[in-house]
Structure formats: C-alpha cells, structure tokens
C-alpha positions in Angstrom: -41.2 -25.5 -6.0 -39.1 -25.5 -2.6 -40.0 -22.2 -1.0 -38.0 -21.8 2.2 -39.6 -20.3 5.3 -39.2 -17.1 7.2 -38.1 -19.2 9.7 -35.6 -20.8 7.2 -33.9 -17.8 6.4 -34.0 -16.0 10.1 -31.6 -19.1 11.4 -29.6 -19.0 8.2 -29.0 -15.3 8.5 -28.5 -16.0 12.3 -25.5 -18.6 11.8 -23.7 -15.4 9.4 -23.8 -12.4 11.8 -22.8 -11.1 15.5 -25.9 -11.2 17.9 -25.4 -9.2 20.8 -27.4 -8.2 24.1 -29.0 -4.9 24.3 -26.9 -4.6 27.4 -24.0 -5.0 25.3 -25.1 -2.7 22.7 -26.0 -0.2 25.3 -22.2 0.1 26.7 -21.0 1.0 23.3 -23.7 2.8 22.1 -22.7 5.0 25.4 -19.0 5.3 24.6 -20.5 6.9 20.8 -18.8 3.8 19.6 -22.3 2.9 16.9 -24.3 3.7 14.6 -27.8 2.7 16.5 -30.4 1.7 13.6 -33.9 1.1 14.4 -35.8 -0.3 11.2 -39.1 -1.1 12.8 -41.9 0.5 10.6 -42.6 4.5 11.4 -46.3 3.0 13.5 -43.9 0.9 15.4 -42.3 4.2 16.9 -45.7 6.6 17.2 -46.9 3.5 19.3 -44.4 2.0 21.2 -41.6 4.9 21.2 -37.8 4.9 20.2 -34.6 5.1 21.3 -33.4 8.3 22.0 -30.7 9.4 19.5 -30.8 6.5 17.4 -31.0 6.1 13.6 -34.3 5.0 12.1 -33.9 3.3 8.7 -37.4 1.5 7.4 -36.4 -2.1 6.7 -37.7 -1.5 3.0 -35.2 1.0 2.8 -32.4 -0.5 4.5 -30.5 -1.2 1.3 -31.5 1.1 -0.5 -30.4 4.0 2.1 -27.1 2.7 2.5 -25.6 2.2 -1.2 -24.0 5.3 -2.3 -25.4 4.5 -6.2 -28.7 4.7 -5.3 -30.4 7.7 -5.2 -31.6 7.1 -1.9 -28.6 7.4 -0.5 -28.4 9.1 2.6 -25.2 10.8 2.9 -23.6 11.9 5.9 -26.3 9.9 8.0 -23.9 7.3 9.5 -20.4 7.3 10.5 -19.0 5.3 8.4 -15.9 4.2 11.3 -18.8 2.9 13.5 -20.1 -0.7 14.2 -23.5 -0.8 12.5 -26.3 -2.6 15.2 -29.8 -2.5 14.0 -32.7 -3.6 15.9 -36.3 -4.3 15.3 -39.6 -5.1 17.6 -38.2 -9.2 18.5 -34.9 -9.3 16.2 -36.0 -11.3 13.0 -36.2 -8.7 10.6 -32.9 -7.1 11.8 -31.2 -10.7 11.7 -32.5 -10.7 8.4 -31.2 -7.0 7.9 -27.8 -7.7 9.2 -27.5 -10.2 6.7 -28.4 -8.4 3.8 -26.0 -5.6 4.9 -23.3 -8.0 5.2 -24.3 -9.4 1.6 -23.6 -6.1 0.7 -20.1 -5.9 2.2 -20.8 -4.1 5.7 -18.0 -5.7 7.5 -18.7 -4.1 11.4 -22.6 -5.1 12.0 -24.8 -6.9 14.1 -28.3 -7.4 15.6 -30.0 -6.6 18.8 -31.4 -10.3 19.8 -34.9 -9.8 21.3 -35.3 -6.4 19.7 -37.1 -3.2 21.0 -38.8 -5.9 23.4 -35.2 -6.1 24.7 -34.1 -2.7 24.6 -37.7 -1.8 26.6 -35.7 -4.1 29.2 -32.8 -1.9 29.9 -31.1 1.0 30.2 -31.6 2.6 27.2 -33.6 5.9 26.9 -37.2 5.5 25.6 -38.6 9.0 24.0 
C-alpha cells in the first residue's frame, strides 16, 4: 500500500491554490473585500485569541458548512461575491482546506502562508 504523507499532500495542495501574506490579506480584508475564515479548532481561539471580525469554520466542518445540500449549511454566513482566505495556526491545514474548497468548485480562495503565527505578526486585530 502507497500511503502518501501529510507532507505529500500539503505541497500538492500548495502547487493548486493562491498563497498570500497576511499583509496582503490584511489590505483587503480592510477594504471588506473577504470572507476572513479561521478553521483552527475552538481551543486554538480560547488559548491563543482570534481575529476580530473574522469567520470561524472548524476544519472538520469546512465542507460540510459550505455546500448548500448539506444540512449543515450555513446560510447567509458568507458573502458569496467575496474572495474566500482561510487561515490556520502555521498554514497546512488551510492549504489543505483551500484545496478541498477548490475541489469543490470555490473559484476566488486562498491561504494565509504561516497562519495565525503570521497574522500574530501584523496588523490585524487580536481579540
């Protein structure tokens, strides 16, 4: 059996979707020109904090959240005319989200590299 790695998949996903800096995210997320999804686990926020007036989507429930057939559908939580960015604590598991979301036919999304880690790093708001 040829299991790939973790590893494997992060620079596969990687090679498919837009990285940007959180610098870069941070001018648009300004203008109110995203959708600003943090999908770091709910004890990732308690401890480390979040960014104000972003979107928090559990990675498990990424896809699930964002098909309008399943019954976890969130309605009316996104604007659907906004880029989609979505962070996490380094930026694997949102490279790996980015991807997914682009499996599903999300056209307008990329990843923070460096994550929260990066985000920590600049100017965004920390509540």
């Amino acid at each position: 059996m040829n299991i790939k790695s973790a590893k494997d998949l992060v620079n596969e996903a990687l090679l498919e979707i837009k990285t940007i800096s959180a610098d870069e995210a941070l001018e648009v997320f300004n203008r109110d020109k995203i959708n600003l999804i943090d999908i770091r686990d709910v004890r990732e926020l308690e401890k480390e904090g979040r960014v104000e007036n972003s979107h928090h989507i559990p990675r498990g429930m990424l896809e699930f959240w964002m098909d309008p057939n399943s019954p976890y559908f969130q309605q009316g939580k996104l604007d659907k005319e906004k880029e989609i960015i979505l962070f996490c604590a380094g930026g694997l598991r949102s490279a790996l989200a980015a991807k997914s979301l682009k499996d599903m036919g999300f056209e307008n999304v990329s990843h923070i590299d460096g994550g929260f880690g990066a985000i920590k790093q600049s100017n965004f708001k920390i509540v």
